[in-house]
PLY file of the C-alpha trace (Angstrom):
ply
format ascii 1.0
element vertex 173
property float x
property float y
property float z
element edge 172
property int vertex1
property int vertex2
end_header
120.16 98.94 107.55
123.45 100.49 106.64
124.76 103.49 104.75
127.99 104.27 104.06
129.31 103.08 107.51
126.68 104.18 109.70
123.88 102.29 111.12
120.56 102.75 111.49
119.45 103.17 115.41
116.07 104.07 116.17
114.04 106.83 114.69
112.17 110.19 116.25
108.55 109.53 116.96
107.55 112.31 118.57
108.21 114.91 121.79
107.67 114.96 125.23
107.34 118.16 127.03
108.21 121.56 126.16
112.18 121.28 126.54
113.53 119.80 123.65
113.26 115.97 124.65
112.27 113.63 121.83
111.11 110.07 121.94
113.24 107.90 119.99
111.85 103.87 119.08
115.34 102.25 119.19
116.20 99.81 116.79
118.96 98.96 119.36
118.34 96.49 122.38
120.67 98.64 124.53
120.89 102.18 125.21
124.42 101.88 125.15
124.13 103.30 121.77
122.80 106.36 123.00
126.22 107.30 124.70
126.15 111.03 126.41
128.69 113.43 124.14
128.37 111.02 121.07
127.45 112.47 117.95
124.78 110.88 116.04
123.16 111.67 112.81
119.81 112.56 111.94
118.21 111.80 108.33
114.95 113.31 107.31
112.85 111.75 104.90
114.11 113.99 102.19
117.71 112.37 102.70
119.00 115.71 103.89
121.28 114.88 107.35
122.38 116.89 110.19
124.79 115.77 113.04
123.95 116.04 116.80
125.51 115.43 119.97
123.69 113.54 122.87
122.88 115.05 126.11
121.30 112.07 127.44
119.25 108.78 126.97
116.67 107.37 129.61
114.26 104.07 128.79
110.61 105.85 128.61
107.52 103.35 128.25
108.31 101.91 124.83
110.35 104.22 123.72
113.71 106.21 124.41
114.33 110.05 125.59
116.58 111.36 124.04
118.10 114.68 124.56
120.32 116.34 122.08
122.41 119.35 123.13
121.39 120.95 120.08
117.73 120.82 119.96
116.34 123.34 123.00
112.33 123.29 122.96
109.52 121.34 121.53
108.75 123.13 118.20
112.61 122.10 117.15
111.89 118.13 117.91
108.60 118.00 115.88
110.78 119.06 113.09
112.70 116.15 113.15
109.90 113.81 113.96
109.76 110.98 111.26
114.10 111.49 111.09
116.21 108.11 111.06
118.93 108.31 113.77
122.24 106.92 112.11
125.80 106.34 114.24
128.99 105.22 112.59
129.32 101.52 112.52
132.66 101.75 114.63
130.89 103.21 117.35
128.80 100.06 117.82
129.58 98.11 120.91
132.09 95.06 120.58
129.72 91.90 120.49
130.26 88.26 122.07
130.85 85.35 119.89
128.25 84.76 118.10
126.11 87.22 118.86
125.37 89.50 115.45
123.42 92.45 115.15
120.07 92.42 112.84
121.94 94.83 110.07
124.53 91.67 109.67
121.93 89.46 109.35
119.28 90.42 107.08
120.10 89.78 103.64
121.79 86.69 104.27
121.19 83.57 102.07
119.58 80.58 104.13
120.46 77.32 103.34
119.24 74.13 104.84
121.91 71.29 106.15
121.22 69.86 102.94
122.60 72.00 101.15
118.93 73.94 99.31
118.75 77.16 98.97
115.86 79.10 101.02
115.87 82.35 100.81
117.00 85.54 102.08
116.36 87.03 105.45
114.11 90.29 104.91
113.41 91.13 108.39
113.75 89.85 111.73
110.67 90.09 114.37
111.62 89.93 118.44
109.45 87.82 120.13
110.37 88.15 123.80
111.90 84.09 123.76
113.90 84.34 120.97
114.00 86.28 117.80
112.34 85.17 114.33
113.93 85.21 110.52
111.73 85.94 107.97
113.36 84.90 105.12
111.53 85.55 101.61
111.16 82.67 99.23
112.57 82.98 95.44
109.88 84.63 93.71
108.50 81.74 91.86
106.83 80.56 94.71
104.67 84.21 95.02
106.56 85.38 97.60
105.90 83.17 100.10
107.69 83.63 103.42
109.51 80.92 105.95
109.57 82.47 109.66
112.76 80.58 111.14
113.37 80.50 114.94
116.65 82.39 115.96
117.64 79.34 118.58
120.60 77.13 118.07
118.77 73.71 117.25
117.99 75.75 113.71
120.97 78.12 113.06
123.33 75.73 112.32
125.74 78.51 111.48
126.42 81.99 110.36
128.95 83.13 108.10
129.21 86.75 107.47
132.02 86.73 105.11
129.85 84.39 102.70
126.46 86.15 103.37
125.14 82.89 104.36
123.13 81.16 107.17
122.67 77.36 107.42
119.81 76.03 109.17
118.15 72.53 110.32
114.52 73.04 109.98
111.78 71.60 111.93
109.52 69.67 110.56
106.49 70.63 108.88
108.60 74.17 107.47
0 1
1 2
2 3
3 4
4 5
5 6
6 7
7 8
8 9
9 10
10 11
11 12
12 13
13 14
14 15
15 16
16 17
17 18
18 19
19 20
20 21
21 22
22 23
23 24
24 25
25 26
26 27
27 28
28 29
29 30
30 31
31 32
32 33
33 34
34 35
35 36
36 37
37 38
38 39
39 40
40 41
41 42
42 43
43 44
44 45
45 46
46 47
47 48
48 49
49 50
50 51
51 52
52 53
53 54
54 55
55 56
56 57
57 58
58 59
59 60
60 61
61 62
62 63
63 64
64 65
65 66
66 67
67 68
68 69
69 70
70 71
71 72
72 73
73 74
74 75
75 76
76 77
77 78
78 79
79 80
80 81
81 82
82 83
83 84
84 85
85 86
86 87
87 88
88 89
89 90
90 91
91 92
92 93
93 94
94 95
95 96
96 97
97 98
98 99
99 100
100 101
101 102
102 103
103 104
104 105
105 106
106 107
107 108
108 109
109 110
110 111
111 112
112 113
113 114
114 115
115 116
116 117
117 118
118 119
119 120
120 121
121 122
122 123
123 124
124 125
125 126
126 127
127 128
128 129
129 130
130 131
131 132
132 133
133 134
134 135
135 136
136 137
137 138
138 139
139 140
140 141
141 142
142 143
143 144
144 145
145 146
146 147
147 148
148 149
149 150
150 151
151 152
152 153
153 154
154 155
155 156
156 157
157 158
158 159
159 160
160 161
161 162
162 163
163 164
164 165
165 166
166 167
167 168
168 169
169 170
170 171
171 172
């Protein structure tokens, strides 16, 4: 998801221990987003935001801990439990060739090799292998839903500028 250059990253879920330390679920595969001295965002469910700067990030079970040089003991992090982490787009790691991050991808139109029009991608699910496109049907079909495999037999291609993905799929889809 993205807002006005900045990116949604992961979200606070709750706190661990008395010293400020929050758990973060990442929306990010790397922590490299959480970069020590980096000033991120945080958006509470009321829209209001407030910037932070990072102390540090560790991996932590499922989740991330994050430490914000800002936020000094637990009653302060369960005040911004539920708050969407944001960083400015820019600040994103540079990514290989063709390589894309989710927020590039949902909302794309899928096409087939043919040439028909699918759908668009809603959300994207990460199955360990290889990530899955769920891309939503026009509505005249109730809302039906195509899951796509993310592997280069079916992505055909990507183009960003258009909005568009291509895709050969298997049979029986």
């Amino acid at each position: 998801m993205e807002k006005n250059g900045f990116i949604h990253i992961g979200k606070v879920v709750g706190a661990h221990g008395m010293n400020g330390i929050s758990k973060v679920y990442s929306y990010a595969e790397s922590l490299s987003v959480f970069k020590p001295n980096s000033s991120i965002i945080l958006m509470n469910t009321g829209g209001q935001e407030k910037t932070y700067k990072i102390k540090w990030a560790k991996p932590h079970s499922r989740v991330v801990l994050l430490a914000l040089k800002e936020v000094k003991n637990r009653n302060q992090v369960e005040r911004l439990i539920g708050c969407e982490i944001l960083i400015e787009r820019n600040k994103l790691p540079d990514l290989e060739d063709g390589v894309y991050y989710w927020c590039d991808i949902i909302g794309l139109s899928v096409f087939s090799t043919k040439g028909d029009y699918l759908g668009r991608i809603a959300s994207i699910i990460a199955t360990g292998s290889n990530d899955v496109y769920v891309v939503k049907v026009p509505d005249n079909t109730n809302g039906k839903e195509v899951l796509v495999p993310a592997v280069e037999s079916v992505v055909r291609e990507i183009n960003l500028e258009q909005q568009t993905m291509r895709i050969d799929l298997p049979e029986g889809l």
